[in-house]
N, C-alpha and C positions, 0 to 999 in steps of 0.2 A: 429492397435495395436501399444500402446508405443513400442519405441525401448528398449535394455537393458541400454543403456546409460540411457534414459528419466526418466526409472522405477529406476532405482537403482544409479548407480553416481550422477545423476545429484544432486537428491535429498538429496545426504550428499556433496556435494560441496556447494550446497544453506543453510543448515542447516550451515555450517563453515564461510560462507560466512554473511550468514546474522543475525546470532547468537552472532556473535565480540562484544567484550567487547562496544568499542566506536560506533556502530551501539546501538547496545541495549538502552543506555543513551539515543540516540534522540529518540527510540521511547516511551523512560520514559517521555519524555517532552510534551508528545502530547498526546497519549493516556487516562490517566486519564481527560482529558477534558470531555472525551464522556459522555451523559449522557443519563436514559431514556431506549428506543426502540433500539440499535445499529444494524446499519450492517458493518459488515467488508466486505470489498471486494477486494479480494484474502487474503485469512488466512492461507492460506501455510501451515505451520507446528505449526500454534497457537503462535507462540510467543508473541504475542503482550497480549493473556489472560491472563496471573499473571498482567497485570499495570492496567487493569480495577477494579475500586471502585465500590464493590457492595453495596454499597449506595449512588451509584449515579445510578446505571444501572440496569434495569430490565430484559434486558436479550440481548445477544449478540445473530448472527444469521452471520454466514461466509459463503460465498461463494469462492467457489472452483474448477474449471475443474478439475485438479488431484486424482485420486482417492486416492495414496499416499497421497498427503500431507493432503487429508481431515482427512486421517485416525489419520494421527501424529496428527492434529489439535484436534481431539476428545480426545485421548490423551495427551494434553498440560499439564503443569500446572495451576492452576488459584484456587482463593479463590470457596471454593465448594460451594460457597453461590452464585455464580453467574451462572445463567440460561443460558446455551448453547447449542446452534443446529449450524451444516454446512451444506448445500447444494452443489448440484452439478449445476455449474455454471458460467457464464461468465459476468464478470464488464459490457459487452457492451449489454446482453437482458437477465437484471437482472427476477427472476422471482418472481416479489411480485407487488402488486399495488400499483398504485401513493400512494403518500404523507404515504409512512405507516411506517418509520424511526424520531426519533428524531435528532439522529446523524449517521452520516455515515463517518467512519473510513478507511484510504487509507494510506495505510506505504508501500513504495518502492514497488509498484504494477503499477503505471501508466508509468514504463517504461518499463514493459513487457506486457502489453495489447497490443492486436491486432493494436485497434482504439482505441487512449484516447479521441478526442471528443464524442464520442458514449459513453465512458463507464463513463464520467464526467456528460453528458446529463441523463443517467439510475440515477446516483447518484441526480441529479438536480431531477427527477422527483420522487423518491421514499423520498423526505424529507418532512417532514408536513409543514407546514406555519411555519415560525420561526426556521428550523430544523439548523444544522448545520454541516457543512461539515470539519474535520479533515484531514490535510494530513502531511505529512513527507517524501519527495522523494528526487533521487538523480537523476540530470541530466547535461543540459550543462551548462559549468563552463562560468563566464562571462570573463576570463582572456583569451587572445586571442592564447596564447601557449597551453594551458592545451585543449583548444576546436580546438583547429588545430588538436591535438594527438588524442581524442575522435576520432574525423572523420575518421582517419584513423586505427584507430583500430575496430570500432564499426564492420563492416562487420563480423570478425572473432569469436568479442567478441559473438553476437547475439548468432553466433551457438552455441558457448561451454554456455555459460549462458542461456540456457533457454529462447531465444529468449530477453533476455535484452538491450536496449539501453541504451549507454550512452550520446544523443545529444538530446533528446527530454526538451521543454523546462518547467517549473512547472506552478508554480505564473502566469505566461502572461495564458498560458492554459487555467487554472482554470478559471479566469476572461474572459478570449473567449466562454468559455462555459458557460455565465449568473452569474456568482456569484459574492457574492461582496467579495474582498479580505479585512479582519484586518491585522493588522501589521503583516510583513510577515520578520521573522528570517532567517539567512543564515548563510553558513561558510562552510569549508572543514573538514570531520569528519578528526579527529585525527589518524597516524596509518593505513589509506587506501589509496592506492595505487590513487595517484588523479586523474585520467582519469574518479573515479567512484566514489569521496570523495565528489563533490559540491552536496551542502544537503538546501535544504528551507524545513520550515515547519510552521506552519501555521492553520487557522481557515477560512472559509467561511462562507457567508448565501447565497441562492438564490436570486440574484439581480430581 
């Protein structure tokens, strides 16, 4: 059983945390790509449903282990014309069949997954031929002070964040796990604390 922290804190420190005005913006920049079939994987608290275009997208479908945040996620905002289901589930044995995603959407999730080769490989195999992979994360910073500090904070960070990293690395990942990387954007959000600010975001296919 969650603890009280897991069930109750944690879940409005995440909400504060990842609600911030300049988080929000990056994930205006990516989100609306999606198109088609979407899976999100980990949908947390839905925020990311009001930036989906339903007229590009036939119906989103999140997955979730928390049973909170599925709940807030069914509760999200989002244009009522857009088709949504969550599940309960984990990025790393997603439960739907190959190729059954147009897009699969990943915003600040791959650095709380257990395993992200595992849960990049579930994304790789649930995408149709031609599908597309979305992501928007934040991990280790390429300046060598700010990723000295990461190191040594991450231990502590883990516990209080919901098992969060901040030294996992994005882009090179993505591409170790078969995909082919487009032009891949970067920069330190504005306003966050920068241990947890270095942000890529970004488009794949299945190489």
């Amino acid at each position: 059983m969650a603890s009280f922290y897991d069930r109750v804190i944690l879940p409005r420190l995440l909400t504060c945390a990842c609600s911030s005005s300049p988080i929000m913006r990056q994930r205006a920049k990516i989100v609306p790509r999606a198109s088609g079939r979407v899976l999100e994987l980990g949908i947390g608290m839905g925020l990311n449903l009001s930036y989906y275009d339903p007229e590009k997208v036939s119906s989103v479908t999140g997955v979730d282990p928390a049973p909170e945040l599925r709940a807030a996620a069914l509760a999200a905002p989002r244009d009522p014309r857009l088709a949504v289901e969550v599940e309960d589930g984990t990025a790393e044995a997603l439960p739907f069949d190959d190729a059954s995603f147009d897009s699969v959407v990943c915003t600040f999730t791959l650095c709380s997954v257990h395993t992200p080769p595992a849960a990049l490989a579930e994304a790789r195999r649930v995408l149709k031929p031609g599908g597309r992979l979305f992501y928007c994360e934040h991990g280790l910073a390429p300046d060598a002070g700010v990723a000295k500090w990461q190191r040594r904070i991450e231990p502590v960070w883990k516990r209080i964040a919901g098992g969060c990293h901040l030294t996992r690395p994005i882009s090179t990942a993505i591409a170790a796990a078969g995909f082919a990387l487009g032009p891949v954007e970067s920069m330190y959000v504005p306003k966050t604390p920068k241990i947890a600010a270095w942000n890529e975001w970004g488009e794949a296919t299945p190489a």
